[in-house]
ZAVO-16935 format. One line per 4 residues: number of its first residue (from 1); for each residue x, y, z of N, C-alpha, C. Coordinates in nm, 3 decimals, m for minus. Each point is the difference from the previous one (the first is absolute). Layout:
N
NUM> X:Y:Z:X:Y:Z:X:Y:Z  ...
***
This chain:
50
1> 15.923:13.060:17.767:0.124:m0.042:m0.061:0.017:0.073:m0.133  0.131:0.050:m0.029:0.006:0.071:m0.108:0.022:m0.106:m0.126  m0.039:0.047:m0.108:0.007:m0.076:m0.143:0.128:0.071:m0.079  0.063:0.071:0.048:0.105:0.072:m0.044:0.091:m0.012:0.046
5> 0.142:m0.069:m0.059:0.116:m0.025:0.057:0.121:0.069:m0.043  0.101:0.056:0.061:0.109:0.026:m0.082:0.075:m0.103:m0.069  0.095:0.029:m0.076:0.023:m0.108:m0.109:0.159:0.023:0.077  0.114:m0.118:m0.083:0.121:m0.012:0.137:0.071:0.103:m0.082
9> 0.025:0.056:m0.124:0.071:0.124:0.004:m0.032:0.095:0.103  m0.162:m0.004:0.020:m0.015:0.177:0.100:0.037:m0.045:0.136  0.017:m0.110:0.053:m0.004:m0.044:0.070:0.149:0.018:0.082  0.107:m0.039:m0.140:0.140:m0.005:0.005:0.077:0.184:0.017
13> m0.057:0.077:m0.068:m0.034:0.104:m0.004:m0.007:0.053:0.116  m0.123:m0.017:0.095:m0.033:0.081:0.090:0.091:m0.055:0.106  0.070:m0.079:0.016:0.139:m0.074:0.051:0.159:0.036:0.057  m0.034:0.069:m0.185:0.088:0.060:m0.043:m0.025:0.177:0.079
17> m0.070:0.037:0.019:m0.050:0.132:0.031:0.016:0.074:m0.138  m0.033:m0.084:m0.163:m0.044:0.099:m0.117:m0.104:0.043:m0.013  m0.119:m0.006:0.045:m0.100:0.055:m0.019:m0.037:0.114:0.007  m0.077:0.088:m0.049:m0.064:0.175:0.074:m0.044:m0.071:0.083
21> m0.033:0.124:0.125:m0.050:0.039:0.083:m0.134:m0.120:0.048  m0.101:0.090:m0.133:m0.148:m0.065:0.017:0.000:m0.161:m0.059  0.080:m0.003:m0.054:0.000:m0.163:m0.022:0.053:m0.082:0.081  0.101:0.019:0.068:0.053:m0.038:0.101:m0.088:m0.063:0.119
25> m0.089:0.128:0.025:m0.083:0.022:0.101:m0.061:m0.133:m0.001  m0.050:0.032:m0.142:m0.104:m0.119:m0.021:m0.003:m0.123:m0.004  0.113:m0.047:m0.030:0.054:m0.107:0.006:0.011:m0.046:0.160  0.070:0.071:0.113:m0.003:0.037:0.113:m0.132:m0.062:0.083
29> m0.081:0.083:m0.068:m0.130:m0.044:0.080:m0.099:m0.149:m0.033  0.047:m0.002:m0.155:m0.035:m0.158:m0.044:0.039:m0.047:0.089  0.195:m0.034:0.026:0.053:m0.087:0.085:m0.043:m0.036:0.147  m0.077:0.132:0.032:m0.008:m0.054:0.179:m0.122:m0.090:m0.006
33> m0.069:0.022:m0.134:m0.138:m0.069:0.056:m0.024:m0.147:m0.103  0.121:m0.020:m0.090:0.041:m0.130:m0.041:0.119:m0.084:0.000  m0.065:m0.067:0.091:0.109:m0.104:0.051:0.080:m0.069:m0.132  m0.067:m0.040:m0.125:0.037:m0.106:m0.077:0.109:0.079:m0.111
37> m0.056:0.182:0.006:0.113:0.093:m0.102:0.118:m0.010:0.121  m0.027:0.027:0.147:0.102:m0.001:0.091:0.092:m0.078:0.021  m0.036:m0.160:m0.043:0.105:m0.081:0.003:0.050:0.021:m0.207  m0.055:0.018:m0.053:0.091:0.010:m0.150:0.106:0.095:0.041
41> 0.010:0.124:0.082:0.041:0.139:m0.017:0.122:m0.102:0.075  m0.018:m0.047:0.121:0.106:m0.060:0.067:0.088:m0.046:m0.050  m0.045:m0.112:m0.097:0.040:m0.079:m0.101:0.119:0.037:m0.064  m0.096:0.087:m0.105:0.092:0.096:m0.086:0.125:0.080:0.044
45> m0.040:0.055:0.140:0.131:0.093:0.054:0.060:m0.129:0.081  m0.023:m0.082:m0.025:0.141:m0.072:0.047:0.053:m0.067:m0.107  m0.030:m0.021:m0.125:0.066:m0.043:m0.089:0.046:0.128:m0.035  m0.013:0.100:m0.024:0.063:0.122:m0.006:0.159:0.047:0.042
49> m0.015:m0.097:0.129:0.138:0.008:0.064:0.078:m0.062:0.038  m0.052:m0.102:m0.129:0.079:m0.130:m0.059:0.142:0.072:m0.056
***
């Protein structure tokens, strides 16, 4: 389990498709393998499109 989380700006961000490339990525690959950033990201992009 990772000890490192994105925080909900990068989160909102990578959402958004602002990120570079390699950050993106990374964020990307956090998400498939955490469920608990996966439901914030959800979260967030649906208040987004509030």
């Amino acid at each position: 389990m990772t000890r490192h989380h994105p925080d909900s700006l990068s989160l909102m961000e990578y959402s958004a498709g602002n990120l570079s490339e390699p950050h993106a990525l990374c964020i990307k690959l956090h998400l498939d393998k955490c469920l608990s950033c996966r439901s914030r990201a959800d979260t967030l992009d649906s208040l987004a499109r509030w």
